[in-house]
C-alpha positions in Angstrom: 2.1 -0.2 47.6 5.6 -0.6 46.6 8.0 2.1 46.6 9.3 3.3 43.0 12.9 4.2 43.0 15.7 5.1 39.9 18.8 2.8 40.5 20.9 4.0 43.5 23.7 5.7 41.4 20.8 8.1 40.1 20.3 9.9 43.4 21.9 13.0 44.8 23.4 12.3 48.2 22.3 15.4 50.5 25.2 14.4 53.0 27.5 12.0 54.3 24.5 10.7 56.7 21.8 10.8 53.6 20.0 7.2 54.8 19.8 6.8 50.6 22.3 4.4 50.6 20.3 2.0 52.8 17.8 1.7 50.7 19.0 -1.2 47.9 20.7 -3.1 51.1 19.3 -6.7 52.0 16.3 -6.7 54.3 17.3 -3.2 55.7 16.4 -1.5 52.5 13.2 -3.1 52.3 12.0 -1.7 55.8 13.5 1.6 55.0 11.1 1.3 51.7 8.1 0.3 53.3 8.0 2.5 56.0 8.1 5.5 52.9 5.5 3.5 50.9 2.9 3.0 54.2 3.2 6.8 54.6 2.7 7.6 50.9 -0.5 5.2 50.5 -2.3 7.2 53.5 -2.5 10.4 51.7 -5.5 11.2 49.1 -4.5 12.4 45.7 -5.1 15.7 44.8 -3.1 18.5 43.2 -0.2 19.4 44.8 1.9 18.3 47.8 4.4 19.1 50.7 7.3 16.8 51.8 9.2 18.1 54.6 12.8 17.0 54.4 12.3 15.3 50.9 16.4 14.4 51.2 17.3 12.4 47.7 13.7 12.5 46.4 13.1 8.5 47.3 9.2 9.2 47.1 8.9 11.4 44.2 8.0 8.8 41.6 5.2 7.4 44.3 4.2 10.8 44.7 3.8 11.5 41.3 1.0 9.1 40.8 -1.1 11.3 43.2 -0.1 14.6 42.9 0.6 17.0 39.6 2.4 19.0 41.7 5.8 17.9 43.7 6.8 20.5 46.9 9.7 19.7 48.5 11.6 21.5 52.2 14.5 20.5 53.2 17.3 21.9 55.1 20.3 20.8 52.9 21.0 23.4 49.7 21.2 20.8 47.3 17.6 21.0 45.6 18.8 22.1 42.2 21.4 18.2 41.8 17.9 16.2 43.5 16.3 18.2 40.6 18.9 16.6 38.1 18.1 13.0 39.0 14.7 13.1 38.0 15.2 15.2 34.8 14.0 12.4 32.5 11.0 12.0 34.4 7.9 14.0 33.5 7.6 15.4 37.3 6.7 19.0 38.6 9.1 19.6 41.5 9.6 22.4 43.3 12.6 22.5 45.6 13.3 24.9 48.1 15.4 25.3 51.6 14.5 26.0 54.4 12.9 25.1 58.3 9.7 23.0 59.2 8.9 25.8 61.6 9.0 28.7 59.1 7.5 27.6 56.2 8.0 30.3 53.1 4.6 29.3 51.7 1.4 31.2 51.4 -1.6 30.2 53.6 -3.6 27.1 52.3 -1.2 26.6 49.5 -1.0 22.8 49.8 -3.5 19.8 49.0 -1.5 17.5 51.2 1.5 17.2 53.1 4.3 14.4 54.2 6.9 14.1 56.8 8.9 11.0 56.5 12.0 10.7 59.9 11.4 14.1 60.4 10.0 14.9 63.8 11.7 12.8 65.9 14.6 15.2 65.1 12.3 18.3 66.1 13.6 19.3 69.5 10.0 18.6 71.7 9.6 22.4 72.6 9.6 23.1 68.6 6.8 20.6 67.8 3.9 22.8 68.1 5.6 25.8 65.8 5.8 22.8 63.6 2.9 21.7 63.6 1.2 24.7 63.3 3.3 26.1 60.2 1.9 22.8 58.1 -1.5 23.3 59.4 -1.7 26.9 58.1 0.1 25.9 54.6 -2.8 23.3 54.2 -6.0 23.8 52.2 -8.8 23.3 54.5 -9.5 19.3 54.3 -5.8 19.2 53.9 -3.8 16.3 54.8 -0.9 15.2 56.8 1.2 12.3 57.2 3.4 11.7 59.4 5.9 8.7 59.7 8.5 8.5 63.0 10.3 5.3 64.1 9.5 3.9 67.2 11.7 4.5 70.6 12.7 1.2 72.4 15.7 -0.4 72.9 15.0 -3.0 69.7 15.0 -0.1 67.4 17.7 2.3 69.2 20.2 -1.1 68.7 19.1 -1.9 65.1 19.7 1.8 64.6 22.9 2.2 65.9 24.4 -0.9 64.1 23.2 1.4 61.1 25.5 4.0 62.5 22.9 6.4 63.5 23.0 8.1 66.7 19.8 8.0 67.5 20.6 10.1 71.4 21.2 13.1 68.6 19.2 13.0 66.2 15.9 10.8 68.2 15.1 13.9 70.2 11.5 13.5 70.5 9.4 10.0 70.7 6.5 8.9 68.6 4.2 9.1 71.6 4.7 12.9 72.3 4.9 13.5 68.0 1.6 11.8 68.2 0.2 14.3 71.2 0.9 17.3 69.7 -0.7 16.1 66.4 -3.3 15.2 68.1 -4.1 18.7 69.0 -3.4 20.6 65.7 -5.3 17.6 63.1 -7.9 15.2 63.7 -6.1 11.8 63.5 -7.8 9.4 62.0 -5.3 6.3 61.1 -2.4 5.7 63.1 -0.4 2.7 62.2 1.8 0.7 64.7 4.7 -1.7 62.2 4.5 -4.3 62.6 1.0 -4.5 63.7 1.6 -7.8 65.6 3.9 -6.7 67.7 3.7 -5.7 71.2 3.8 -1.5 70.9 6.8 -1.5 73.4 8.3 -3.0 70.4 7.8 -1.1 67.6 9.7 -0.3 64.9 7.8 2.6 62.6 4.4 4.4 63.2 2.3 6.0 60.4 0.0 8.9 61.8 -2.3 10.5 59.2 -4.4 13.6 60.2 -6.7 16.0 58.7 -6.8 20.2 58.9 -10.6 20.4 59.6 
């Protein structure tokens, strides 16, 4: 799957440290693509979905292929100019702030959901509340992807030549995301990039897990 993206000037920037501008950059902006796309292309289509931290709206035309329905969380305010960017495209968003651990959404209101760099940021004593909030905002035989770069010294340093501090904002490793997922879904794909690498060295995993 590739990922379908507007041209770079189109997108709302969410904040000075909105990783949108890596994106159209030479080899970096195709890993920071494919990581989205792998994520997208584990969930099953259905009616409606949940992206937590949806930032610029990078997967929204991908999403929109699978989904009537666009859901977006984030903690930035900016919903309504993300909005704006996609106004010529025939998508149902719904854009709203707030915290993965407090969703404001009924029970079983979503078909799927999506998490793209978003847990690693979760502070590891906040990961179950997390989880838990997107379990009970699934349908039951809802779904949830999950996609969190990998924590070893290769990725910290490709990272931090990126500017990213990843001692601040890489508070929690795939490993212990992938534990406590473990005990809220039943994980049934987890996908290790690149897949010929050794796993000390990976780069981005792609957990997919199912509210049974």
């Amino acid at each position: 799957m590739q990922l379908q993206m507007l041209a770079a000037s189109q997108y709302a920037w969410t904040s000075e440290a909105d990783p949108v501008r890596y994106y159209r950059l030479p080899l970096i902006g195709k890993l920071f693509q494919k990581r989205v796309a792998r994520c997208i292309a584990l969930l099953p289509p259905g009616r409606s979905v949940l992206e937590v931290g949806y930032g610029s709206g990078v997967s929204f035309l991908n999403l929109a292929e699978k989904f009537e329905e666009i859901h977006g969380i984030d903690l930035h305010d900016r919903g309504e100019r993300v909005a704006q960017s996609f106004a010529d495209r025939p998508l149902r968003l719904f854009l709203r702030r707030g915290d993965i651990t407090r969703l404001p959404y009924d029970d079983e209101s979503f078909d799927a959901a999506l998490a793209v760099s978003i847990h690693e940021e979760i502070a590891p004593h906040q990961q179950q509340a997390a989880f838990s909030e997107i379990r009970r905002v699934l349908r039951p035989g809802g779904c949830y992807v999950v996609g969190v770069p990998g924590v070893n010294v290769l990725m910290n340093s490709a990272l931090s030549l990126l500017g990213c501090d990843t001692a601040k904002y890489h508070v929690t490793t795939d490993a212990q995301v992938l534990s406590v997922m473990s005990s809220y879904f039943e994980v049934d794909a987890v996908q290790y990039r690149p897949s010929w690498w050794p796993r000390a060295l990976t780069t981005y995993v792609c957990i997919r897990g199912w509210k049974r």
